[in-house]
Each structure stands twice: as structure tokens, then as C-alpha cells.
Phi, psi and omega in degrees: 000312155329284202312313206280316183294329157295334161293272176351309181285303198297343183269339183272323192286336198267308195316296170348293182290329159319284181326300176304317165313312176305296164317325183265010175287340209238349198231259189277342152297358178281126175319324161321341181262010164309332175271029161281337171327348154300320177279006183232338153288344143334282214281348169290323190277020169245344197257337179283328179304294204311296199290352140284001177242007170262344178266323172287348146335295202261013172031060178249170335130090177307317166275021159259329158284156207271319204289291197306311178327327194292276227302337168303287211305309175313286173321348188252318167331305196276325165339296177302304189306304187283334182287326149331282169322351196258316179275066180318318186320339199257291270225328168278342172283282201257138188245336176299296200288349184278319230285321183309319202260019179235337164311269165004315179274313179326318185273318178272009182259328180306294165334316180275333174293295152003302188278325153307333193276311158326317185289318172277356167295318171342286206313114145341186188256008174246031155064051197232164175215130184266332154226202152254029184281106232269173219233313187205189198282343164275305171349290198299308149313344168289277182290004134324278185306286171296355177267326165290338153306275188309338171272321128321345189262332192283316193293341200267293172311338168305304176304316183302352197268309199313317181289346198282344201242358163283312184275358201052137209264166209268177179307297159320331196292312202286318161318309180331281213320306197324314192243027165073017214243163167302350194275000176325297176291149187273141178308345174284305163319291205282010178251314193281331191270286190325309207267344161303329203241022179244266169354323205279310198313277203299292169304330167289336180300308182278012178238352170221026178051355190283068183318304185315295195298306164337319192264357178239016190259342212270329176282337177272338183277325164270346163271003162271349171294323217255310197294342174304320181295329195293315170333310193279325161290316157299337163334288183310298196297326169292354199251319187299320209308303188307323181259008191206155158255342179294012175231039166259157152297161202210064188301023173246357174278130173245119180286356190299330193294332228239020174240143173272180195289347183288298194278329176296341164282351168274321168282341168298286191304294154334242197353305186277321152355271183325315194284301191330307169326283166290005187242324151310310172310321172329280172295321174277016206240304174318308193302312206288359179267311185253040179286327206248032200198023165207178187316168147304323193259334202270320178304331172277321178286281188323304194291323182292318176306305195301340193267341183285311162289327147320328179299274202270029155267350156305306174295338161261007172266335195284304179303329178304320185295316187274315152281356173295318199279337202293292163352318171289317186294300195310339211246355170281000000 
């Protein structure tokens, strides 16, 4: 009777994974998201633009640096992604070498988000930077600090993925991939990430007054946590890629038919999330640079957009907090 009930959970935990694997093969794990790779030749081609015009400054031989060179070398990586992604004929036939090369991406899109954000931990108060060599005490907590975050973060999901697959990943995990949503991660995670990155905001606000830099050492700390996981599951999905063809892609399959009009309005409503979020972020990150460098009538305006924007990512962290529990109940 033992025996016979450890086969069941166990054929039920693999069907599981199967399922959930498949999804994210085909949704966030899909080769097809290489062409996000426009946002990692963004942010390379500003960072390669900065760090060449600081070695010529300094009238060197441009192609003698290490950094700039790395950053090139980045900028031609994404490149190579998006002209792929354009060519499926290419890029779904050997799918082992897309899968690899989309792991691969994952990591160098972080680096390069990573490096923009350094840079502006960087920046004086007359908004120029003179090397990349850090400066001041956050620069210096940046490069501490995030290669042990993220190699912890790697390591942690590594267990994690290895127990998601003993136990099998429940169902909402696999909904999540379809639809694209954060609840991929548990609410225990992204409460555990949320309360890493609020703490970096509040002891660092109080200890080096730097809000802006503070919000970009605390944004770093969390998009290497969150990309760690993404890292590890494309990992995974490239080493299955290799042992099953049943986890290729089929780039004439639209997983889009199989969503009703309820979640595809949902996955919209995501989206302007997403976009609102970041275009916010932006904007607080600007105001908070010319808070101290204008009028008194523009300076009262400024501090109120900003105190607006705090609001509603408060009021969208409160609805979030709030469909997590209902969601927890509902699934007990």
C-alpha cells in the first residue's frame, strides 16, 4: 500500500512538472522572448556611448579598455538576439543552441541593467562621472553587494527549483507562465525580495541621506533576485531542450488561442501595470534629480508628483497584498 501511494504522488508530481515545464518553454521561457534583447542594446548602447567618451577624455586608445570592450562585446550579444528572433526558420531549428543562447541572455541583460544602475549610483551632484571606479560608500555597497546577492540568489533557487520538482509545481504556477504574471513567484518569495528592498530604501535613506541612489542600489538588489530565478529555469529548460524534443517549440503554436477573454484582459491590465511602473519610476527618478535645483512654486510641484507617485505604488502594493491572501484562501 506504501509503495503503491509513493508511485501516485510521484507520477502526479512529474505530470505536474511536465506541465509547468512546457509552459514556461512556450511563455517565459520562450525563445521568442530573445527579442527583448532591444532593451539590453538600450541599455549597452548608453553605457557603451558613456564609457567611450570617459576614455577619450583621458585621450586612450578606446579599444585598450577592458570595460569598454566588455560592453561592446555585450552590445553585439543582443544584437545577434534580436536579429535571430526575427528569423524563426533559424532560431526554432536548432533550438538547443536558441535555448542556450537565450540562458545566456538572461544574465548579460541583468549585467547590463546592473551597470546602468552603477553608473548612476556613480554620478556626482553636477551629474557627470568620472571613471567607473566607485566613489562613495554606495558604489562601494553595490559591488559588494550584488555579486553575493545574486550568487546566493543562484544558489537558492537551484535548491528551489530541485524541491519544485520533488514535489511537483502546483497549478496557478503553470496559469501564472500563460499569463505572464508575478504570482509565478510565491507570495513568500516576493514578500521576502519586497522586504529586502524596502530595508536597503529605509537604512540606507538613513544613513547616507541618498534617496535617489538608495532606490537604485535597492532596484538592483531586486531585479538580481528576481532574474536569478529566471536564469535558473531557462537553465534547466536548455538542459531538457537537449534530452527531450518534447520541450521544442512549435513557432507556428499560438498559445493566445486557449486563453479566455477574461485572462487575456487580464494579461492587458499586467501589462499597463508594468508599463505604468516603470514610466514612473522614471519620472521619480528625474524629479528627484532637479528637486533641489529649482523655484520654490516648481519645488512644491515636484515634491507633490512625487509624494503621488509613492501613493499609488503604495495602493498597488496594498491591492496586490490583498489578492495574494484572498487567492491563499481560495486555494485551501
Amino acid at each position: 500500500m506504501g509503495k503503491k501511494k509513493n508511485s501516485n504522488i510521484e507520477k502526479t508530481a512529474h505530470q505536474l512538472n511536465d506541465e509547468y515545464l512546457m509552459s514556461f518553454a512556450s511563455t517565459r521561457g520562450s525563445l521568442g522572448m530573445l527579442r527583448v534583447a532591444w532593451a539590453g542594446m538600450f541599455f549597452s548602447g548608453i553605457e557603451s556611448w558613456i564609457l567611450w567618451s570617459l576614455v577619450m577624455e583621458k585621450n586612450k586608445n578606446p579599444f585598450t579598455d577592458a570595460c569598454l570592450i566588455s560592453i561592446l562585446i555585450i552590445f553585439i550579444f543582443m544584437f545577434l538576439c534580436v536579429v535571430i528572433s526575427y528569423f524563426p526558420n533559424i532560431l526554432y531549428k536548432y533550438q538547443r543552441f536558441s535555448a542556450i543562447m537565450y540562458a545566456v541572455f538572461t544574465m548579460i541583460l541583468l549585467i547590463s541593467v546592473l551597470l546602468t544602475f552603477y553608473i548612476l549610483i556613480l554620478k556626482g551632484s553636477d551629474n557627470t562621472i568620472d571613471s567607473l571606479y566607485p566613489t562613495n560608500m554606495l558604489s562601494w555597497l553595490f559591488l559588494i553587494c550584488i555579486p553575493i546577492v545574486y550568487i546566493l540568489s543562484l544558489v537558492y533557487n537551484y535548491y528551489w527549483l530541485k524541491n519544485q520538482l520533488k514535489e511537483g509545481f502546483s497549478e496557478s504556477r503553470t496559469l501564472g507562465n500563460y499569463l505572464a504574471k508575478s504570482s509565478v513567484y510565491s507570495s513568500k518569495s516576493l514578500s521576502i525580495i519586497g522586504g529586502i528592498s524596502f530595508a536597503s530604501i529605509a537604512i540606507g535613506s538613513f544613513i547616507t541621506g541618498d534617496f535617489e541612489k538608495i532606490i537604485m542600489l535597492s532596484m538592483s538588489i531586486f531585479l538580481t533576485i528576481v532574474f536569478s530565478r529566471l536564469t535558473i529555469e531557462a537553465s534547466y529548460i536548455a538542459y531538457l531542450r537537449f534530452q527531450s524534443k518534447k520541450y521544442w517549440e512549435d513557432y507556428d503554436f499560438d498559445y493566445k488561442e486557449h486563453i479566455s477573454p477574461e485572462e487575456k484582459k487580464s494579461r492587458k491590465i499586467h501589462w499597463i501595470k508594468i508599463i505604468y511602473l516603470s514610466l514612473s519610476l522614471i519620472i521619480f527618478i528625474i524629479l528627484s534629480d532637479y528637486i533641489n535645483n529649482v523655484s520654490k512654486q516648481l519645488n512644491l510641484l515636484i515634491i507633490l508628483t512625487m509624494l503621488a507617485i509613492l501613493i499609488s505604488w503604495l495602493v498597488m502594493f496594498v491591492i496586490w497584498v490583498i489578492k495574494s491572501i484572498k487567492n491563499k484562501l481560495n486555494n485551501k
